[in-house]
C-alpha positions as CSV (number, residue, x, y, z in Angstrom):
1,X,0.0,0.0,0.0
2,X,2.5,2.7,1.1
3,X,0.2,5.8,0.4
4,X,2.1,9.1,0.4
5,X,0.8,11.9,2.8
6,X,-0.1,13.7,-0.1
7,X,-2.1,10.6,-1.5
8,X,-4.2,10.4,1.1
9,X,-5.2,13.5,1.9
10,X,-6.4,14.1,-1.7
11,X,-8.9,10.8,-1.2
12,X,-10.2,12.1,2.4
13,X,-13.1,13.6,0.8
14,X,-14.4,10.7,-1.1
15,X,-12.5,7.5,0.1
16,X,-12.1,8.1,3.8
17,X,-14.4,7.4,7.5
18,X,-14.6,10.1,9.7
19,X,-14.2,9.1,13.6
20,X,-17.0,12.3,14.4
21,X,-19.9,10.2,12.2
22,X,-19.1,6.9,14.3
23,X,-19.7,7.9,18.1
24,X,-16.5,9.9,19.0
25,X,-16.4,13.2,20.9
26,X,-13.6,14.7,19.8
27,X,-14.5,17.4,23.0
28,X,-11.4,16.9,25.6
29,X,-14.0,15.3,28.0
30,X,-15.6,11.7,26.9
31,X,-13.5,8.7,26.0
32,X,-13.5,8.1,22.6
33,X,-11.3,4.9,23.3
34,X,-14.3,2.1,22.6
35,X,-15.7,4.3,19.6
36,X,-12.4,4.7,17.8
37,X,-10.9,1.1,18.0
38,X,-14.6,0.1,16.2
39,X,-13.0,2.8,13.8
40,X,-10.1,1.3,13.4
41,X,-12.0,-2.2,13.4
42,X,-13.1,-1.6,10.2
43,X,-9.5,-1.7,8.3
44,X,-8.3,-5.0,7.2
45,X,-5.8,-6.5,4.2
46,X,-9.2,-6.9,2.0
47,X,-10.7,-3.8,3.3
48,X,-8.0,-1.0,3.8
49,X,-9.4,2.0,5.4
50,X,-9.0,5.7,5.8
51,X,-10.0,7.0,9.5
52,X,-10.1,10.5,9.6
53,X,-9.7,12.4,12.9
54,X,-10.7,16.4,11.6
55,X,-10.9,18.2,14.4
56,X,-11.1,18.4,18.3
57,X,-9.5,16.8,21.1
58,X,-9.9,13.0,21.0
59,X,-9.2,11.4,24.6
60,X,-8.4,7.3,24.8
61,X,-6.4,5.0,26.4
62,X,-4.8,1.7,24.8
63,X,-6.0,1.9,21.1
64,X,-5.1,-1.4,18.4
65,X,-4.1,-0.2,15.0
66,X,-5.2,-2.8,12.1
67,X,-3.8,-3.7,8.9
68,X,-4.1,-1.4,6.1
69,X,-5.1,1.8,8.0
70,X,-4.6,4.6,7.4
71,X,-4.9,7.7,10.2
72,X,-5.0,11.0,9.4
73,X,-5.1,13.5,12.0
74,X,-5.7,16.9,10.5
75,X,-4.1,19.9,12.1
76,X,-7.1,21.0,13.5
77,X,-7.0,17.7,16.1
78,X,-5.2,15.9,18.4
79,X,-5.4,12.4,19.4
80,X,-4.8,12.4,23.3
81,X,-3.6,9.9,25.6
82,X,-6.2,9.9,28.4
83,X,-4.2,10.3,31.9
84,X,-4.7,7.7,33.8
85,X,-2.7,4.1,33.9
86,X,-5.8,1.9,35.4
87,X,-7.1,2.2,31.4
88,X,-4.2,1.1,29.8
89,X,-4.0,-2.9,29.4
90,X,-1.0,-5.0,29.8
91,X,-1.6,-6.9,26.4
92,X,0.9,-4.2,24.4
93,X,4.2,-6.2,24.4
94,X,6.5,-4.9,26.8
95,X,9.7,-2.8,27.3
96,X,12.4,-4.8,26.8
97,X,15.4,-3.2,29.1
98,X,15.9,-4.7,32.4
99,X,14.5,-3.0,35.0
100,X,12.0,-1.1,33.4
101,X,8.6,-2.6,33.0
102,X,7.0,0.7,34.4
103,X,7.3,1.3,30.6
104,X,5.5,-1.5,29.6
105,X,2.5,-0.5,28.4
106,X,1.5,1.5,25.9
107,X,-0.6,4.2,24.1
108,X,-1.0,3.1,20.4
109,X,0.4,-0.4,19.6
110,X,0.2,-2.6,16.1
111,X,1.2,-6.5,16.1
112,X,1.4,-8.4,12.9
113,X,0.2,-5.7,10.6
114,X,1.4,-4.1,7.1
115,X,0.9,-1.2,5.4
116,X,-0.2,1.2,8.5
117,X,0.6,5.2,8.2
118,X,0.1,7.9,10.0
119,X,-0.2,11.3,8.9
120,X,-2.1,14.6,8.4
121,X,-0.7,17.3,10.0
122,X,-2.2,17.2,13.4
123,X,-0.8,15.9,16.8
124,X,-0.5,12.8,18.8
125,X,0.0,14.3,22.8
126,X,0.7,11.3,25.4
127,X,-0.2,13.9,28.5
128,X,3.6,13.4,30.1
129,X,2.5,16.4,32.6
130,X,0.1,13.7,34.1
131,X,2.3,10.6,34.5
132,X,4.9,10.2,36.8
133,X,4.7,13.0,38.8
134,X,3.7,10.9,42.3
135,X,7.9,11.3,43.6
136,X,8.0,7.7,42.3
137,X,10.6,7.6,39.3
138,X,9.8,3.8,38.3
139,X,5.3,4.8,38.5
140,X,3.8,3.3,35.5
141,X,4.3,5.5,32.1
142,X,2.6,4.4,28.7
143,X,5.1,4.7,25.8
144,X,3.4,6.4,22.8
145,X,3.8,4.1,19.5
146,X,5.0,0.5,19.7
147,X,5.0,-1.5,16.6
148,X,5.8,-5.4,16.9
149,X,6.6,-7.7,13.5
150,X,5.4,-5.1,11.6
151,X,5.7,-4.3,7.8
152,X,5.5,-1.2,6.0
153,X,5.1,1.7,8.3
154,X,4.9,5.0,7.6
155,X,4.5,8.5,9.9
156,X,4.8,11.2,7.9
157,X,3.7,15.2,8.5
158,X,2.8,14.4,12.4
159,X,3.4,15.8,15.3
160,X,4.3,12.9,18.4
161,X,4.3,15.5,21.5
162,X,5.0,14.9,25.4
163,X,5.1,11.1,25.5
164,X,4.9,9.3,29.1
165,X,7.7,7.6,28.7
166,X,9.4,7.1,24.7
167,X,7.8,8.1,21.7
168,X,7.6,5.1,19.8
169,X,9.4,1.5,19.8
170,X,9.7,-0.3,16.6
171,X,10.3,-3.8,17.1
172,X,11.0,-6.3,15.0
173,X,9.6,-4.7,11.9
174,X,10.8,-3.6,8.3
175,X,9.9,-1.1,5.5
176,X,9.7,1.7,8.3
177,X,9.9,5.3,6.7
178,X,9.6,8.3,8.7
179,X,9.2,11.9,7.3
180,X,8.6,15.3,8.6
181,X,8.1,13.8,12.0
182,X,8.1,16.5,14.7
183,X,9.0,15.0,18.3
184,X,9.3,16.9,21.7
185,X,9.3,14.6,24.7
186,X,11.2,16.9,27.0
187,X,8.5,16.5,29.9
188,X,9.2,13.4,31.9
189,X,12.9,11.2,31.9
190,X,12.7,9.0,29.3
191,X,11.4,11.0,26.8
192,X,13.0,9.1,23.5
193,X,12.5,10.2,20.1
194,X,12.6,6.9,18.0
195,X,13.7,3.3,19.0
196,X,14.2,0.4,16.7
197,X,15.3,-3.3,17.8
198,X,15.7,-6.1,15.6
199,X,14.5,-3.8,12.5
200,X,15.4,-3.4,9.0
201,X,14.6,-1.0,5.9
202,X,14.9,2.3,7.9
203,X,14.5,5.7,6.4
204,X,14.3,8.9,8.6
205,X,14.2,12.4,7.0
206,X,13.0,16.1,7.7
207,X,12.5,15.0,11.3
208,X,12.8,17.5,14.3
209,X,13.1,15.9,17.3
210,X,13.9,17.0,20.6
211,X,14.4,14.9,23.8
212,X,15.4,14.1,27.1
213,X,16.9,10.9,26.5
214,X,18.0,9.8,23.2
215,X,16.8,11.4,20.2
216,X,17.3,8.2,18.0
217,X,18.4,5.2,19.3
218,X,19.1,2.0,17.2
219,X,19.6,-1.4,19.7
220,X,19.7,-5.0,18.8
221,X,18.5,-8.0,20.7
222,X,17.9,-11.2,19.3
223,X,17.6,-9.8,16.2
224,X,19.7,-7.9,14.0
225,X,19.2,-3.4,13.3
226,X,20.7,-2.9,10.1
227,X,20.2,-0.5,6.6
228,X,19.3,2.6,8.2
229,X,19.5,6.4,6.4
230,X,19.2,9.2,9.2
231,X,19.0,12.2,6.6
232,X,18.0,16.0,6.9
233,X,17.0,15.9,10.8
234,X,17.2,18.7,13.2
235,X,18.0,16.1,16.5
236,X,18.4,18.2,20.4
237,X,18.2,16.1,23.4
238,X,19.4,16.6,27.1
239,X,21.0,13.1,26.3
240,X,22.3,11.7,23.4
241,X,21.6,12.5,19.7
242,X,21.9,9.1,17.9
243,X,22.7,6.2,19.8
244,X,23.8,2.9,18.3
245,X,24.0,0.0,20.3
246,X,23.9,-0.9,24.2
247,X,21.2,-3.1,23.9
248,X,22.9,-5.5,21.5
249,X,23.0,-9.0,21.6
250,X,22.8,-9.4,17.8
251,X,24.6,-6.7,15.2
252,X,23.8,-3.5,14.6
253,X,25.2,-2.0,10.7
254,X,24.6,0.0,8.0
255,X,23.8,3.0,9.8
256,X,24.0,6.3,7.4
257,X,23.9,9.6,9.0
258,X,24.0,12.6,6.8
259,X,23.4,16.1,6.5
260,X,21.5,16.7,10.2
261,X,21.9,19.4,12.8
262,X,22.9,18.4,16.1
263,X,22.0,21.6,18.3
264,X,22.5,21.5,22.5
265,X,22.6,17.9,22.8
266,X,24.1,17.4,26.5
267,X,26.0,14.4,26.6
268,X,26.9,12.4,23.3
269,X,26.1,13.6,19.6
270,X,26.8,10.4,18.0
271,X,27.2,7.3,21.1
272,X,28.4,3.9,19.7
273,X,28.1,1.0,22.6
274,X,28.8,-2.9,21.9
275,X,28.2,-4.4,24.9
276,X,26.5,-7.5,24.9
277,X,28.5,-9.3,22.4
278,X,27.2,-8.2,19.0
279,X,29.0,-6.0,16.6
280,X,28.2,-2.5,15.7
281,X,29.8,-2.1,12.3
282,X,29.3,0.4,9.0
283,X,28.0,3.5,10.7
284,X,28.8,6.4,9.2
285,X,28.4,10.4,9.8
286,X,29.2,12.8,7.1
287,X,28.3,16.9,6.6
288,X,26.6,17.4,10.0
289,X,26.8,20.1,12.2
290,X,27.2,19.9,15.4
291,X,26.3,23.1,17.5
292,X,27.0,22.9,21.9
293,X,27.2,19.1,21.8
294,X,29.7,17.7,24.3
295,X,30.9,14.7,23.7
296,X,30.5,14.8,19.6
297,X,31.9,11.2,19.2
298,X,31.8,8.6,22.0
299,X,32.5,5.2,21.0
300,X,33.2,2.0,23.0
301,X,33.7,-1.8,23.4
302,X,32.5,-3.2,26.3
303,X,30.1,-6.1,27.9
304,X,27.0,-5.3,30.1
305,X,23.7,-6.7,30.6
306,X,21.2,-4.2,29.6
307,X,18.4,-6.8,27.6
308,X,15.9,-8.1,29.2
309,X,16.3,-11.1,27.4
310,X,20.0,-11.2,28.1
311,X,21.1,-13.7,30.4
312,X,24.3,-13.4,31.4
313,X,27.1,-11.4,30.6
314,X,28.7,-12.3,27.3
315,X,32.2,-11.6,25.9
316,X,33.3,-9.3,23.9
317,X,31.6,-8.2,20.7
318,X,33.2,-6.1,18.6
319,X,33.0,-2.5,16.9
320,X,34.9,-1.4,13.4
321,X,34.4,0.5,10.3
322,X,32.9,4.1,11.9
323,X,33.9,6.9,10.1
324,X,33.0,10.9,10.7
325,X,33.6,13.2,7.4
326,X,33.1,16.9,7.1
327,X,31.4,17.6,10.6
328,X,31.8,20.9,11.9
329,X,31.5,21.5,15.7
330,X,31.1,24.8,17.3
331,X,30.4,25.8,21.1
332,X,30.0,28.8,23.4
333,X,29.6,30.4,26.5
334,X,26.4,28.1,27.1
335,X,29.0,24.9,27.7
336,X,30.3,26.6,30.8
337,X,27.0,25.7,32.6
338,X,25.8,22.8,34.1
339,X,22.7,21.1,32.0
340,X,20.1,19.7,34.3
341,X,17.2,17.9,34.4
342,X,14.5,17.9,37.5
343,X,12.6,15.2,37.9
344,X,10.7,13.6,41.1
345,X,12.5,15.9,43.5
346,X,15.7,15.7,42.0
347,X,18.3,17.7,40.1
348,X,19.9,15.1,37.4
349,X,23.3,16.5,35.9
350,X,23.6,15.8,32.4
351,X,26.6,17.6,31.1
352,X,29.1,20.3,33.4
353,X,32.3,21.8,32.4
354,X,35.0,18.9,32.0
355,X,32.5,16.3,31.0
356,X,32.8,17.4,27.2
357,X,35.5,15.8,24.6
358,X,34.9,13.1,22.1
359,X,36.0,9.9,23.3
360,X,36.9,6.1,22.3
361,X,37.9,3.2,24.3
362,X,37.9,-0.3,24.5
363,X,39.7,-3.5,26.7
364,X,43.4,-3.9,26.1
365,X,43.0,-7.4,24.7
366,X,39.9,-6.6,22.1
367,X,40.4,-3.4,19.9
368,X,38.0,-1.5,17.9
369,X,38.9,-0.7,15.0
370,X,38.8,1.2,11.6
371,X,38.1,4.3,12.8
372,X,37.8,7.1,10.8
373,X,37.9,11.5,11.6
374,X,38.6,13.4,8.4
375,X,37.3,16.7,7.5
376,X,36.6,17.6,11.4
377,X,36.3,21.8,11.9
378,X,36.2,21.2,16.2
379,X,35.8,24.4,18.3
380,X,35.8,23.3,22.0
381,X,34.8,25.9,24.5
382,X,37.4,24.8,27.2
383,X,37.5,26.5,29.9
384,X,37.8,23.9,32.8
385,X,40.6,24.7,34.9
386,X,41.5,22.0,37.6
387,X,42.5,18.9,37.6
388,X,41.4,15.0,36.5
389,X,43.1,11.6,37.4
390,X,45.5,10.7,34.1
391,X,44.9,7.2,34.9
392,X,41.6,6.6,33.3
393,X,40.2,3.6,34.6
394,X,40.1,0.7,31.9
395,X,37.6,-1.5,30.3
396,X,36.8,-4.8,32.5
397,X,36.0,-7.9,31.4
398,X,33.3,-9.1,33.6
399,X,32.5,-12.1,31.5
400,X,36.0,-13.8,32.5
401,X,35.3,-12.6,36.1
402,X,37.1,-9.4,36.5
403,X,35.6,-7.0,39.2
404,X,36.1,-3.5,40.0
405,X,34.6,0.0,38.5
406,X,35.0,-0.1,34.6
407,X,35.5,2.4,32.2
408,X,31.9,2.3,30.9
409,X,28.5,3.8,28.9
410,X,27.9,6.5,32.5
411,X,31.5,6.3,33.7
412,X,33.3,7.9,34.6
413,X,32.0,11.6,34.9
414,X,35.3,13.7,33.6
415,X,37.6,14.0,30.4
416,X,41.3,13.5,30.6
417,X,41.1,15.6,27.2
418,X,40.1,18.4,25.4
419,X,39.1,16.8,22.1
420,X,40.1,13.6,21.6
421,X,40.6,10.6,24.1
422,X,41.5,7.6,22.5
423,X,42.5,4.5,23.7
424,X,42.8,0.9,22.3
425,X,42.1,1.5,18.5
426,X,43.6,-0.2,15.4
427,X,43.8,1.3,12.5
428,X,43.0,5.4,13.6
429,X,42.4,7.7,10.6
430,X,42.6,11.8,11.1
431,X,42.8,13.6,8.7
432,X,41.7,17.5,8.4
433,X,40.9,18.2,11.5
434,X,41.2,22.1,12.3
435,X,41.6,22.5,16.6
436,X,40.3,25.6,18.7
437,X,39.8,26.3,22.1
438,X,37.6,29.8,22.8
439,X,38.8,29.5,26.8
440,X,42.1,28.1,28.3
441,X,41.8,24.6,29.6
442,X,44.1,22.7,32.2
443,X,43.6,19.6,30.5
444,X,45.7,18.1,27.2
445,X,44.3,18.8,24.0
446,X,44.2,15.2,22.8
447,X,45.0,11.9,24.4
448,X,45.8,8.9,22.1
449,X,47.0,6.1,23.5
């Protein structure tokens, strides 16, 4: 099916079922979760339909997308997530991080379907402001979107705002293309943009997202992430820009980032994380610009256990072949503040003076490797002026047994470096790259060891 936004909205007239002429409000009071879902009821493979919400405020709790729909949200509406956890069933998959199944359920969720779009112009709003504000940070949150073993999805010209918890999750699922996608999810922790695991056939472009945790976020559990273009997005985040890996038991590759803004992203603009013995491989990053982001690069090899699924610690995977061409990184005086985030009684640090540099590390017996910086205009703000420990603490191996603190995804807090760290690499391009402080800074300029 695949209908273009444009497609459809030329076809609402004549082709389409409105959700006001089959029992919904649309009014900000009644739930219009029971009349909807018959809505949606109505699409099937044999029987594609067109639901149209046109205007108003539609309140509901868990709705069921169905195969072949298509929902178009004018600008005129919003579709809202009604505030309270009690109406939100636990039949909508589940989150699948350790330790975080007060993310579990969820606000719109498809399993099994193709050919589903969303589109319009209007607004999806998952009422964050009403979740998790009890001083309880694990209370029960709905994600927004969850997709599971789906094909051929589509959100295009929509507006995803103040999720519970993330945005969306794709799981699973191929043939996903997302296009002028506005996010903000700034409200609540948690607030990713876009999440894929064990998905395929990825194309993201003229997105605008902006987060508290990561904007974009590509993981892999039993299932391989791979063929993924990241293209034309403006990406801000009190977290990290575009993370690749953590969660990944299987391999993550084929990652293509190109010609996006990064702007006040407070910890890492691009993270790269193998830590559960898959490999991340053939992610790339070329003519972006990077605006107060302060770690711009942030690589490493390490082993964790971050899946739910996961089961023990596993060895070593492996990460090679990341390059970063013709990115050009500029700060200012806003770097010498600390970033923030309140939440549940408590001031979270997320970035701080000293924090920032681009860094890459790995164990002593497992390198990464092929790693490419060429065409790099860097401007650091500098500026810190005391002192850190010069021996940075290493990467464990906790599969073989080794204990201790480990150089890892959180720790430690602090940058031997003003620039570049780099530790344990074979094979280390840099080519191009143009250096400048705007403040003095006690620490090296770059570290490669």
């Amino acid at each position: 099916m695949n209908i273009r936004h444009r497609d459809v909205l030329s076809n609402t007239d004549e082709n389409s079922v409105y959700a006001r002429d089959h029992g919904c409000f649309g009014d900000d009071r009644h739930d219009d979760t029971k009349a909807l879902q018959a809505v949606f009821n109505l699409s099937s493979k044999a029987t594609p339909k067109t639901i149209v919400l046109d205007r108003g405020v539609f309140l509901c709790s868990t709705l069921y997308l169905r195969d072949g729909l298509t929902l178009v949200i004018k600008p005129e509406a919003v579709l809202k997530a009604l505030p309270d956890i009690r109406h939100y069933p636990d039949d909508t998959h589940f989150n699948r991080y350790r330790n975080e199944t007060h993310m579990d359920r969820c606000f719109i969720f498809a399993k099994d379907c193709e050919d589903i779009t969303v589109c319009g112009g209007g607004e999806i709003n998952g009422s964050a402001d009403r979740f998790g504000r009890t001083g309880d940070d694990f209370a029960p949150r709905p994600m927004m979107l969850r997709f599971l073993n789906c094909r051929g999805i589509r959100l295009e010209n929509i507006r995803l705002c103040e999720s519970a918890a993330w945005t969306t999750a794709f799981l699973d699922s191929s043939g996903i293309t997302l296009r002028d996608v506005t996010v903000r999810s700034v409200t609540n922790l948690n607030g990713d943009g876009f999440d894929f695991d064990g998905c395929h056939g990825i194309s993201i472009e003229n997105c605008r997202l902006n987060c508290s945790d990561d904007a974009i976020c590509f993981q892999a559990g039993r299932y391989p992430t791979f063929d993924a273009l990241v293209t034309g997005c403006y990406i801000s985040s009190l977290c990290c820009g575009v993370r690749v890996g953590m969660k990944s038991m299987s391999d993550i590759y084929n990652i293509k980032i190109t010609d996006c803004v990064f702007d006040e992203v407070w910890r890492e603009g691009l993270k790269i994380e193998a830590a559960e013995g898959g490999s991340v491989h053939d992610v790339s990053i070329t003519n972006c610009i990077m605006k107060n982001v302060r770690r711009p690069f942030w690589y490493i090899l390490n082993n964790d256990r971050v899946s739910l699924e996961n089961d023990r610690i596993r060895p070593f995977g492996e990460v090679y072949s990341i390059s970063a061409k013709n990115i050009k990184i500029t700060c200012n005086e806003k770097m010498a503040q600390t970033q923030s985030y309140f939440y549940c009684g408590k001031v979270c640090p997320m970035g701080f003076i000293g924090f920032d540099s681009s860094r890459i590390d790995a164990p002593d017996k497992k390198k990464i490797e092929n790693i490419t910086f060429e065409n790099i205009d860097y401007t650091a703000y500098g500026g810190f002026s005391g002192e850190v420990p010069q021996d940075y603490p290493r990467v464990l191996d906790f599969s073989a047994g080794e204990t201790g603190r480990s150089s890892g995804s959180y720790w430690p807090d602090y940058s031997r470096a003003v620039f570049f760290d780099i530790r344990n690499v074979k094979n280390l391009v840099m080519k191009n790259i143009v250096y400048k402080k705007l403040k003095p800074d006690s620490r090296k300029d770059n570290i490669i060891e």
